[in-house]
CHARMM internal coordinates of N, CA and C (Angstrom, degrees):
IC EDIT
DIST 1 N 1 CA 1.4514
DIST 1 CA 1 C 1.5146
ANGL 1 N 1 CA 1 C 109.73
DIST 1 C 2 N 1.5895
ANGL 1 CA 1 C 2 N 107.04
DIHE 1 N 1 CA 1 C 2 N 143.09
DIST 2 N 2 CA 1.9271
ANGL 1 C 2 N 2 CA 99.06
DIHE 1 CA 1 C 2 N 2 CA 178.83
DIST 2 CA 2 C 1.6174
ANGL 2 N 2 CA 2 C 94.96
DIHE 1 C 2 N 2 CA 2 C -82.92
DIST 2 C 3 N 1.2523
ANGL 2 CA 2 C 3 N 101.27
DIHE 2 N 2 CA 2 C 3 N 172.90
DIST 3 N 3 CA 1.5135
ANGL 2 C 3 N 3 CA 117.77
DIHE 2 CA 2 C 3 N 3 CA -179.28
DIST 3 CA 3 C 1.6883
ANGL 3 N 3 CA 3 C 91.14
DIHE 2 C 3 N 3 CA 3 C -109.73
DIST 3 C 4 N 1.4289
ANGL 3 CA 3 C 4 N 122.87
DIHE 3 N 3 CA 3 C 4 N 126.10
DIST 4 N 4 CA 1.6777
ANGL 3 C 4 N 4 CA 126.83
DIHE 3 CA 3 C 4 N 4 CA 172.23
DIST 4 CA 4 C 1.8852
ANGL 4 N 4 CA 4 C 102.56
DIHE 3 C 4 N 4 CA 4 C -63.50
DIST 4 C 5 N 1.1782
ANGL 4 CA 4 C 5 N 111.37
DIHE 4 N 4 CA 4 C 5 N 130.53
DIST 5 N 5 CA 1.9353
ANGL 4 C 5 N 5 CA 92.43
DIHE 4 CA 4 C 5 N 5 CA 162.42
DIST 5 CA 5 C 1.6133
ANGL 5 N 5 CA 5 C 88.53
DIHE 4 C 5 N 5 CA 5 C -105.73
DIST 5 C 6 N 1.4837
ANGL 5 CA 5 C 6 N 106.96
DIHE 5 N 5 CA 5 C 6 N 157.06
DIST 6 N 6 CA 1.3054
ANGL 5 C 6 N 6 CA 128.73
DIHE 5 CA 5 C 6 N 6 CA -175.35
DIST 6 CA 6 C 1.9249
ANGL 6 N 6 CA 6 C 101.59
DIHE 5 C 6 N 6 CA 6 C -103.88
DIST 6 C 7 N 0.9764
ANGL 6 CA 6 C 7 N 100.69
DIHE 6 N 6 CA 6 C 7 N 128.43
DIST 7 N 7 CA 1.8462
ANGL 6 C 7 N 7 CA 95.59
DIHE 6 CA 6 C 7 N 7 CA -171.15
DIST 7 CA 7 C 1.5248
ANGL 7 N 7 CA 7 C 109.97
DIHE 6 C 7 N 7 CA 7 C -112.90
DIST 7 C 8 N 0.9271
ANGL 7 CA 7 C 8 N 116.18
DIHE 7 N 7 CA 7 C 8 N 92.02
DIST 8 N 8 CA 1.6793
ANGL 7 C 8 N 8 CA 110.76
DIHE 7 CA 7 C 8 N 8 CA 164.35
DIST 8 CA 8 C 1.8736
ANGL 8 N 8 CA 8 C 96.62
DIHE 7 C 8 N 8 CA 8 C 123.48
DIST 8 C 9 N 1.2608
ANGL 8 CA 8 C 9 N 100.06
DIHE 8 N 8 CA 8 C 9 N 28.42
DIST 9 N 9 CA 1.4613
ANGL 8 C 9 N 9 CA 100.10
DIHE 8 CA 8 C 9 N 9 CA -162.31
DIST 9 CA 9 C 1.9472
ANGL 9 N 9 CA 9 C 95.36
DIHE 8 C 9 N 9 CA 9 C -81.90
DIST 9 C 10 N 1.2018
ANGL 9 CA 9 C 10 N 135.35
DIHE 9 N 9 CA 9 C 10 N -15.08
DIST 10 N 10 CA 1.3272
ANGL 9 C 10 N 10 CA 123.69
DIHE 9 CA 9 C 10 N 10 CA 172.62
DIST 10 CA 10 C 1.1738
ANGL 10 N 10 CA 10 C 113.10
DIHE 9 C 10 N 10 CA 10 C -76.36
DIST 10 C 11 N 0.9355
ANGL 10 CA 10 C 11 N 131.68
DIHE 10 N 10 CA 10 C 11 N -8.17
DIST 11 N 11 CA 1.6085
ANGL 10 C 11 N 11 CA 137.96
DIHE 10 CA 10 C 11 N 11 CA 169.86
DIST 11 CA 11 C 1.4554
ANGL 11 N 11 CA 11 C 110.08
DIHE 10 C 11 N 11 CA 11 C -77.18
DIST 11 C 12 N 0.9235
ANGL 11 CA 11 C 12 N 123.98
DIHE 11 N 11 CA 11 C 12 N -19.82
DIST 12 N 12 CA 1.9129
ANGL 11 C 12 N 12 CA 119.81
DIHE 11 CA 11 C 12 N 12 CA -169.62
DIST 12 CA 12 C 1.9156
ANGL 12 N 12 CA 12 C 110.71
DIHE 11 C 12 N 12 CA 12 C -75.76
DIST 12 C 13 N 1.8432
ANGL 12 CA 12 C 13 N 94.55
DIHE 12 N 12 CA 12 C 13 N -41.06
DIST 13 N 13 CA 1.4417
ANGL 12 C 13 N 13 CA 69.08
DIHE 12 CA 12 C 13 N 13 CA -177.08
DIST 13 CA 13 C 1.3827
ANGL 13 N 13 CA 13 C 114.34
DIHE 12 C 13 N 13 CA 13 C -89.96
DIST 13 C 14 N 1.2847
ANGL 13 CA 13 C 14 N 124.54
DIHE 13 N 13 CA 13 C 14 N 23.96
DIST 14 N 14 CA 1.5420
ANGL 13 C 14 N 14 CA 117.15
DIHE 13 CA 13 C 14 N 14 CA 177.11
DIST 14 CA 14 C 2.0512
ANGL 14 N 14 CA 14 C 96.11
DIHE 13 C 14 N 14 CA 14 C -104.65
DIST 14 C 15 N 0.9088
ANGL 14 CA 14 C 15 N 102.59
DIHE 14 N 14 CA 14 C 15 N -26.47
DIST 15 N 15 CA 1.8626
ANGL 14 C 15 N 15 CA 114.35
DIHE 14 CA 14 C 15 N 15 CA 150.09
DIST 15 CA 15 C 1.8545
ANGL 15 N 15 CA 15 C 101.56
DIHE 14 C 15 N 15 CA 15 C -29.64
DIST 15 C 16 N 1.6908
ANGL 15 CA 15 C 16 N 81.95
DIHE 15 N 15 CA 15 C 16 N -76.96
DIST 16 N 16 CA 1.6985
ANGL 15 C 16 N 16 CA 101.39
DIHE 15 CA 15 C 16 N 16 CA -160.22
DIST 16 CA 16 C 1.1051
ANGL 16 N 16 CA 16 C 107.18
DIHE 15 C 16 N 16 CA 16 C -32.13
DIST 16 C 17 N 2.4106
ANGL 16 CA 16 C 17 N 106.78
DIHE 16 N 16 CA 16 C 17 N -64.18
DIST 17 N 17 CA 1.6255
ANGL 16 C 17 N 17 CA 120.19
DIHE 16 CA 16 C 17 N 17 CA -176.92
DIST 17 CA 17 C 1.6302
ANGL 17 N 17 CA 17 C 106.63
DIHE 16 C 17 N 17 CA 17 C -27.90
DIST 17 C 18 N 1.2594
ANGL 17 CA 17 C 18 N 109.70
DIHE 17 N 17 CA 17 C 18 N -55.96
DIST 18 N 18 CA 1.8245
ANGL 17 C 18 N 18 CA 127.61
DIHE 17 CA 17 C 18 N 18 CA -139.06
DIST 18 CA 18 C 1.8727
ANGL 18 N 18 CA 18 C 74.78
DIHE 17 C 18 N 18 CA 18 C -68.78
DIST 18 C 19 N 1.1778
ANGL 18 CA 18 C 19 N 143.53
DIHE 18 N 18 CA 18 C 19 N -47.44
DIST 19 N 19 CA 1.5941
ANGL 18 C 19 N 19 CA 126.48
DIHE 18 CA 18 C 19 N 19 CA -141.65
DIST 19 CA 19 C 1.4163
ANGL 19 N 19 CA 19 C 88.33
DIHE 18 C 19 N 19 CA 19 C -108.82
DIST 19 C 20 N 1.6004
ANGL 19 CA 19 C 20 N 147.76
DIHE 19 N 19 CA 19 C 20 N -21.90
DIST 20 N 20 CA 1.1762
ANGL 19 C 20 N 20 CA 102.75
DIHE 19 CA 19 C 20 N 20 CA 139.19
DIST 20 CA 20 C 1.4572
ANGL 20 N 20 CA 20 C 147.31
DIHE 19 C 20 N 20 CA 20 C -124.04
DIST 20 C 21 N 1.6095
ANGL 20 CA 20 C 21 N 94.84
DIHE 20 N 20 CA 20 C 21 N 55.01
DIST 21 N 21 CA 1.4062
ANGL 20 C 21 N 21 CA 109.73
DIHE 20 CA 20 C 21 N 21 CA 140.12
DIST 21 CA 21 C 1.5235
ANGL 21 N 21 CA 21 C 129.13
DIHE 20 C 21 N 21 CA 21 C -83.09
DIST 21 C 22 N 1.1322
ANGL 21 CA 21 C 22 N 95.50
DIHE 21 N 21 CA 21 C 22 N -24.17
DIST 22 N 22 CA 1.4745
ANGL 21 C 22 N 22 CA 100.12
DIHE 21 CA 21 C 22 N 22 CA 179.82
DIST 22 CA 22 C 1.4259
ANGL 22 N 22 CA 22 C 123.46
DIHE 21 C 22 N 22 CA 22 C -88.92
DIST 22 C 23 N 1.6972
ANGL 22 CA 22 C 23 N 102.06
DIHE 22 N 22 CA 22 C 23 N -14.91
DIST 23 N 23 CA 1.7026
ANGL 22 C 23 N 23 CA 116.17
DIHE 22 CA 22 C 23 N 23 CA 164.24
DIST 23 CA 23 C 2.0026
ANGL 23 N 23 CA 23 C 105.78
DIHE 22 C 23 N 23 CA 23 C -58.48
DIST 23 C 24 N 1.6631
ANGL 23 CA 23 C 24 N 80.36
DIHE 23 N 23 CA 23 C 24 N -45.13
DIST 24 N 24 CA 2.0344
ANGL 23 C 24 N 24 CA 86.62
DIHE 23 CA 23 C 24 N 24 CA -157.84
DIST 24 CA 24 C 1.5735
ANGL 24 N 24 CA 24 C 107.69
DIHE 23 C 24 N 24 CA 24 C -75.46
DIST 24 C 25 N 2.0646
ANGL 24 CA 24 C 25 N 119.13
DIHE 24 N 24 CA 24 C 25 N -20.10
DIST 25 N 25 CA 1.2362
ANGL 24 C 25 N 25 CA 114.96
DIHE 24 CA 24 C 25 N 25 CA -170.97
DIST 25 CA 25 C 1.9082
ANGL 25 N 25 CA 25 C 99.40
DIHE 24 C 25 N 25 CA 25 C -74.98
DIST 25 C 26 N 1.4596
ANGL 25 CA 25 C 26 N 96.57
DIHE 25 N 25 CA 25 C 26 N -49.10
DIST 26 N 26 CA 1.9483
ANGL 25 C 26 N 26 CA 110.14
DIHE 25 CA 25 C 26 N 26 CA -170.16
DIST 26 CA 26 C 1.7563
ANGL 26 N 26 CA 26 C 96.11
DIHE 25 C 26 N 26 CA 26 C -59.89
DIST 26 C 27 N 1.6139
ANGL 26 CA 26 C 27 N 127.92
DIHE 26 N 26 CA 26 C 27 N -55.82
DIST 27 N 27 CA 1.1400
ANGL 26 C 27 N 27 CA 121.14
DIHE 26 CA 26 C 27 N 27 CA -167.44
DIST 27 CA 27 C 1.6993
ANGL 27 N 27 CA 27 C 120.67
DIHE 26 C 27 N 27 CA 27 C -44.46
DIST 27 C 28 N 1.6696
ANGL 27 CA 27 C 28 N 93.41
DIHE 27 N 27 CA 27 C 28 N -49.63
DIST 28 N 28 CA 1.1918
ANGL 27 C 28 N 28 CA 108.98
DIHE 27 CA 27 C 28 N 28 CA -157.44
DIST 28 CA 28 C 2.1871
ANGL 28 N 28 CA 28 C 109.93
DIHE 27 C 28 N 28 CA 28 C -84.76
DIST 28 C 29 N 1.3019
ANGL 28 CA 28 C 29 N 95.47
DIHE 28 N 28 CA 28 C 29 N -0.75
DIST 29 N 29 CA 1.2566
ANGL 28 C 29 N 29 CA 99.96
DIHE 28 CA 28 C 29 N 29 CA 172.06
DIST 29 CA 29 C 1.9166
ANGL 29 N 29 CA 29 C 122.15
DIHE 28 C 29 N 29 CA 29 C -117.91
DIST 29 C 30 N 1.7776
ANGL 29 CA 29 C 30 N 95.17
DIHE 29 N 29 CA 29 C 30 N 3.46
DIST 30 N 30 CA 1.0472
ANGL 29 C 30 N 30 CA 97.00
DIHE 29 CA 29 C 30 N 30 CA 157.43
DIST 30 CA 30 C 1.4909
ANGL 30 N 30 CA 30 C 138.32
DIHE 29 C 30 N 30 CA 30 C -47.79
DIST 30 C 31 N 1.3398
ANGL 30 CA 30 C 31 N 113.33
DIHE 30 N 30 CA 30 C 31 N 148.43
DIST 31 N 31 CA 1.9493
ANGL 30 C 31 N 31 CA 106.43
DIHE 30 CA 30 C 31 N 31 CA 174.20
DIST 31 CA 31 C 1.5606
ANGL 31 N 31 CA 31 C 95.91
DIHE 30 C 31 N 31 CA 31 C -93.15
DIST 31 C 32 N 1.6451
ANGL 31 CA 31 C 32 N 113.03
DIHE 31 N 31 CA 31 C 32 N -52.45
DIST 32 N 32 CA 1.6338
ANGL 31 C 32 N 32 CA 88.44
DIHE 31 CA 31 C 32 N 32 CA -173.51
DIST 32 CA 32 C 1.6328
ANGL 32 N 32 CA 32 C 103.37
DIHE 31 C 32 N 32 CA 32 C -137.52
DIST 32 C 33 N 1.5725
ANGL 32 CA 32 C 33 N 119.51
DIHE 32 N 32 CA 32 C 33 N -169.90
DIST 33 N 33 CA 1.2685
ANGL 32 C 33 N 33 CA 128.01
DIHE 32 CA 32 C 33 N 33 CA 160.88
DIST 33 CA 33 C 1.2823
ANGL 33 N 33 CA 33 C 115.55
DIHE 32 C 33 N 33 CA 33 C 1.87
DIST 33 C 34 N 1.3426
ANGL 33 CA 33 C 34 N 109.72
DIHE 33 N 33 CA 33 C 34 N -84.99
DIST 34 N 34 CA 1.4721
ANGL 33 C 34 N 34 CA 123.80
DIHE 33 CA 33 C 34 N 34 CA -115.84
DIST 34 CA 34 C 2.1887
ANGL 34 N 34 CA 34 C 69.83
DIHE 33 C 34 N 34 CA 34 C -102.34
DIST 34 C 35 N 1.5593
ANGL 34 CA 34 C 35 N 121.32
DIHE 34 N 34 CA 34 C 35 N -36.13
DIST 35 N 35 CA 1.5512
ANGL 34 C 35 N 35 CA 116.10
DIHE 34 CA 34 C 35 N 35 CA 169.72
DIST 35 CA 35 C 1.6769
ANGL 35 N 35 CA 35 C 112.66
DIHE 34 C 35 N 35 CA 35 C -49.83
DIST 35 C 36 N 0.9429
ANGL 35 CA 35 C 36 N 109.49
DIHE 35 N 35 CA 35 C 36 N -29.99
DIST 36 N 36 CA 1.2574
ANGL 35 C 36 N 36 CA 118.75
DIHE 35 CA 35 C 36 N 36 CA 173.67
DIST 36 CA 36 C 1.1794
ANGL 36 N 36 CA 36 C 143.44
DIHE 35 C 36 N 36 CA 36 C -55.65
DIST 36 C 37 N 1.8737
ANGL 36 CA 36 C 37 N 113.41
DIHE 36 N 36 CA 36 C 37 N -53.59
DIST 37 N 37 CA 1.2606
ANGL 36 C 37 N 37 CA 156.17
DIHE 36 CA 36 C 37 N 37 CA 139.84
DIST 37 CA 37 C 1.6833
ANGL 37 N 37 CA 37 C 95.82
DIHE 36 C 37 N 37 CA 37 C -26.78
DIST 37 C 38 N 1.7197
ANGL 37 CA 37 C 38 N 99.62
DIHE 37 N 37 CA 37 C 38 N -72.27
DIST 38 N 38 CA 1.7093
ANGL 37 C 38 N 38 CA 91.38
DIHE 37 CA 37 C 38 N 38 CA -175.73
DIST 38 CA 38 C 1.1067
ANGL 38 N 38 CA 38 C 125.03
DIHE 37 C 38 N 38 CA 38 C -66.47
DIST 38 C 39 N 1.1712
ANGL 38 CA 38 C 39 N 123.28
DIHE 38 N 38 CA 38 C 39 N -16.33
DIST 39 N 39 CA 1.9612
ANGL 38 C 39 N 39 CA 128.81
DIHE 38 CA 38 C 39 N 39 CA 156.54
DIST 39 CA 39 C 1.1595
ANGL 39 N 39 CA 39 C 100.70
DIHE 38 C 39 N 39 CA 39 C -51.37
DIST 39 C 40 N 1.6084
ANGL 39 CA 39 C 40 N 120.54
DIHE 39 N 39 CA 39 C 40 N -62.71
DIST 40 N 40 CA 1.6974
ANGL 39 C 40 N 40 CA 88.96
DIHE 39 CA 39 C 40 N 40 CA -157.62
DIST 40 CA 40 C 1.4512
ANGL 40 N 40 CA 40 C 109.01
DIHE 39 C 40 N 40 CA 40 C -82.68
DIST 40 C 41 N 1.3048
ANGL 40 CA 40 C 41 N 143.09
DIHE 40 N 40 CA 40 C 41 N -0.29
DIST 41 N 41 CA 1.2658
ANGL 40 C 41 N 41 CA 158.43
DIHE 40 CA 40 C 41 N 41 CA 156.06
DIST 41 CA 41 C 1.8235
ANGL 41 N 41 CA 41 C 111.44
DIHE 40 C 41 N 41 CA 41 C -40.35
DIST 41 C 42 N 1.5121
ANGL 41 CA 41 C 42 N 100.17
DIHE 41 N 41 CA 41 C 42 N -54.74
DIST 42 N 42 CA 1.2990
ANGL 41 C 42 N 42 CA 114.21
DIHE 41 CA 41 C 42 N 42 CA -164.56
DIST 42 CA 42 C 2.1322
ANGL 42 N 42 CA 42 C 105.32
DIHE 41 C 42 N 42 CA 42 C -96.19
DIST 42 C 43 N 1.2266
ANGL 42 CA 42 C 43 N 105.65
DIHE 42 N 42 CA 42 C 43 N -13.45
DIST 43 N 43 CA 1.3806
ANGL 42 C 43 N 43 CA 116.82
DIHE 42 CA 42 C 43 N 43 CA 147.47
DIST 43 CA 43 C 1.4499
ANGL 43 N 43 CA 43 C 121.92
DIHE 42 C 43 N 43 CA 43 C -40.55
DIST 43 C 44 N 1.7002
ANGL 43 CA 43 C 44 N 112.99
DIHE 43 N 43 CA 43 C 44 N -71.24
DIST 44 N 44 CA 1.4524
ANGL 43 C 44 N 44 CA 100.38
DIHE 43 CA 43 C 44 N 44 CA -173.75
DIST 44 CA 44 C 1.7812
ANGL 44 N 44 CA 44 C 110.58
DIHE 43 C 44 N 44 CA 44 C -75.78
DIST 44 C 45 N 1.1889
ANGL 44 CA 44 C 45 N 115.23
DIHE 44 N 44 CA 44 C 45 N -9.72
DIST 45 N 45 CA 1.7923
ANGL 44 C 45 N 45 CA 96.72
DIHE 44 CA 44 C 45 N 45 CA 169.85
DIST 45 CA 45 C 1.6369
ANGL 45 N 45 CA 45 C 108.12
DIHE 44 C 45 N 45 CA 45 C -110.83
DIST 45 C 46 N 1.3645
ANGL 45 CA 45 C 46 N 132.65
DIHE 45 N 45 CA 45 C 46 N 49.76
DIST 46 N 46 CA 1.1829
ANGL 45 C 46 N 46 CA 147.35
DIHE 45 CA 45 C 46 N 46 CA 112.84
DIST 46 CA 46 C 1.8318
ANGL 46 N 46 CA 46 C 108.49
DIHE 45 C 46 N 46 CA 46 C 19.45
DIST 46 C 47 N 1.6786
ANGL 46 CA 46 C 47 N 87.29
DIHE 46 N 46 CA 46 C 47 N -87.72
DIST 47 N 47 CA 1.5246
ANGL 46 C 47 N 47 CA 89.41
DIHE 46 CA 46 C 47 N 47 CA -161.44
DIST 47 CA 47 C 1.8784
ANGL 47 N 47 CA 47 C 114.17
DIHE 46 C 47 N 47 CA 47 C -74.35
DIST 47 C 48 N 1.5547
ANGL 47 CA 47 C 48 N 106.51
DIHE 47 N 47 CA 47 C 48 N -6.53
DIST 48 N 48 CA 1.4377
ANGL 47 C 48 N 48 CA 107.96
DIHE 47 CA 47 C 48 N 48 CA 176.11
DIST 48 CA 48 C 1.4964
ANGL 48 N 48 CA 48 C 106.14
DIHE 47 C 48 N 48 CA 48 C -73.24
DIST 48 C 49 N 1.4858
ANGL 48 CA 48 C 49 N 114.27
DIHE 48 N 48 CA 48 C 49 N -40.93
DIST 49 N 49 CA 1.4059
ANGL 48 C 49 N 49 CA 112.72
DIHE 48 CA 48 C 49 N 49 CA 172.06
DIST 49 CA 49 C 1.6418
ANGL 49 N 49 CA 49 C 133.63
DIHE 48 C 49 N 49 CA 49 C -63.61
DIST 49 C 50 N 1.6852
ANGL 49 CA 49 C 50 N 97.59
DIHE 49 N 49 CA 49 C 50 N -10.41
DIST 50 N 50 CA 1.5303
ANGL 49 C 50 N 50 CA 87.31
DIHE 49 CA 49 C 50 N 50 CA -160.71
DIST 50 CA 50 C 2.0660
ANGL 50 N 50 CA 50 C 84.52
DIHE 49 C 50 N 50 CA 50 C -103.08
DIST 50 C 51 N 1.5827
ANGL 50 CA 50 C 51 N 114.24
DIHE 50 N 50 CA 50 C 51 N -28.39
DIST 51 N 51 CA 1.2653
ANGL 50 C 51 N 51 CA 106.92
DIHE 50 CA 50 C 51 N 51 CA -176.58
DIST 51 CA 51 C 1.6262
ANGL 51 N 51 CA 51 C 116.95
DIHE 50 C 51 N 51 CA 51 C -82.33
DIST 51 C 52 N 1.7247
ANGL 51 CA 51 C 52 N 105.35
DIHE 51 N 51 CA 51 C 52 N 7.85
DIST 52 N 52 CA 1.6674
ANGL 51 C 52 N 52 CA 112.54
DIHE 51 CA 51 C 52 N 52 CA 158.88
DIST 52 CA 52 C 1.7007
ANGL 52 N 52 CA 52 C 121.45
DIHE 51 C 52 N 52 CA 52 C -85.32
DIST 52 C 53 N 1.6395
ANGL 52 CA 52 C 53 N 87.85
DIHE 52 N 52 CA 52 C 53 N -25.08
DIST 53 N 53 CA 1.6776
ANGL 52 C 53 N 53 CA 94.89
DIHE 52 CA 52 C 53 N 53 CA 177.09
DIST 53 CA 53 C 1.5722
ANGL 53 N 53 CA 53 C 113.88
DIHE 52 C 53 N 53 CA 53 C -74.98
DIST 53 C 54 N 0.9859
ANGL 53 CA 53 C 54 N 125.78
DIHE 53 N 53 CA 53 C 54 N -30.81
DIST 54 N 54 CA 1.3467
ANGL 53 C 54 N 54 CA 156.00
DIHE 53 CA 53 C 54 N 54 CA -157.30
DIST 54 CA 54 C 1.6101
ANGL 54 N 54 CA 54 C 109.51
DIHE 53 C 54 N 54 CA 54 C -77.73
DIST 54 C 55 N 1.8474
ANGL 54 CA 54 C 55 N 98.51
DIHE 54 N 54 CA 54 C 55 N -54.83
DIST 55 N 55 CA 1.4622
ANGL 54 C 55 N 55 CA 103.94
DIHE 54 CA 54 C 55 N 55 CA -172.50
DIST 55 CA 55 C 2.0238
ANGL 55 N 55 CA 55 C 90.25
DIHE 54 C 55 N 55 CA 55 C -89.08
DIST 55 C 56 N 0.8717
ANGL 55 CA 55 C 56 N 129.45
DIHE 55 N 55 CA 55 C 56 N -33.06
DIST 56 N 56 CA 0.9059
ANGL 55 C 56 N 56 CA 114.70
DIHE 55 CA 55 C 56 N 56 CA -169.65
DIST 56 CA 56 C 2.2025
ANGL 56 N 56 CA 56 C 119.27
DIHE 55 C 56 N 56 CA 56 C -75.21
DIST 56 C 57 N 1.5320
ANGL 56 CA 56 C 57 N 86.85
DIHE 56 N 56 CA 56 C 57 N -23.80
DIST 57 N 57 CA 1.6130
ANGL 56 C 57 N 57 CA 82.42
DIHE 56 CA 56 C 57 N 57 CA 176.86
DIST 57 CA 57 C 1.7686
ANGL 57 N 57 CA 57 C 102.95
DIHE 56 C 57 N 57 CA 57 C -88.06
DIST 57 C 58 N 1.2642
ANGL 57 CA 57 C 58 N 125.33
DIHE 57 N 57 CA 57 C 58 N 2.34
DIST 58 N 58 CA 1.1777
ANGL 57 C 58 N 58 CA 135.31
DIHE 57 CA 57 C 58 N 58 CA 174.68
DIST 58 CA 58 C 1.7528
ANGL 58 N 58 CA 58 C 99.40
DIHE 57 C 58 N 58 CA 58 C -77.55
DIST 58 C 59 N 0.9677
ANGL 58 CA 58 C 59 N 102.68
DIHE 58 N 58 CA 58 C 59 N -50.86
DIST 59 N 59 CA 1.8454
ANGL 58 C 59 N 59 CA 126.00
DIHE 58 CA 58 C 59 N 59 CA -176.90
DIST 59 CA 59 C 1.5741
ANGL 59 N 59 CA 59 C 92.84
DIHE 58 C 59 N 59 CA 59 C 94.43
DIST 59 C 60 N 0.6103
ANGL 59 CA 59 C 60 N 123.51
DIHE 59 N 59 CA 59 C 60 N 68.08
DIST 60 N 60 CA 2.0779
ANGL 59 C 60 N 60 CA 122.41
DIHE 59 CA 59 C 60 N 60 CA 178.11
DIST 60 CA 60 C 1.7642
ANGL 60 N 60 CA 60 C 90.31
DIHE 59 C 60 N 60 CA 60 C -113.14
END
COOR INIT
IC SEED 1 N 1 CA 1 C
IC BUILD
C-alpha cells in the first residue's frame, strides 16, 4: 500500500484561527440578521479579500 503525504498541512490550522476570527470580528459588528449571515459568508473568503487589497494597493 502507498502511504498519502499531506503537503502544506501546517498551514490549515492557522487557516482555521483566521475564519474564526473573522466569523467573531464580521458577526459581532453586525447591525442585523441577514449582516450577520454575510459575515459568516465573507469569513471563509478572508484571504481572497485581503490578497485583492494587497494587489491592488500594489497597483499590479
Amino acid at each position: 500500500m502507498k502511504e498519502k503525504v499531506q503537503k502544506g498541512a501546517s498551514s490549515n490550522p492557522i487557516y482555521g484561527l483566521g475564519i474564526i476570527g473573522a466569523i467573531i470580528y464580521y458577526t459581532s459588528h453586525a447591525t442585523s440578521f441577514w449582516i450577520g449571515v454575510l459575515g459568516i459568508v465573507k469569513a471563509f473568503f478572508w484571504p481572497a479579500f485581503l490578497i485583492y487589497e494587497v494587489l491592488k494597493f500594489l497597483k499590479m
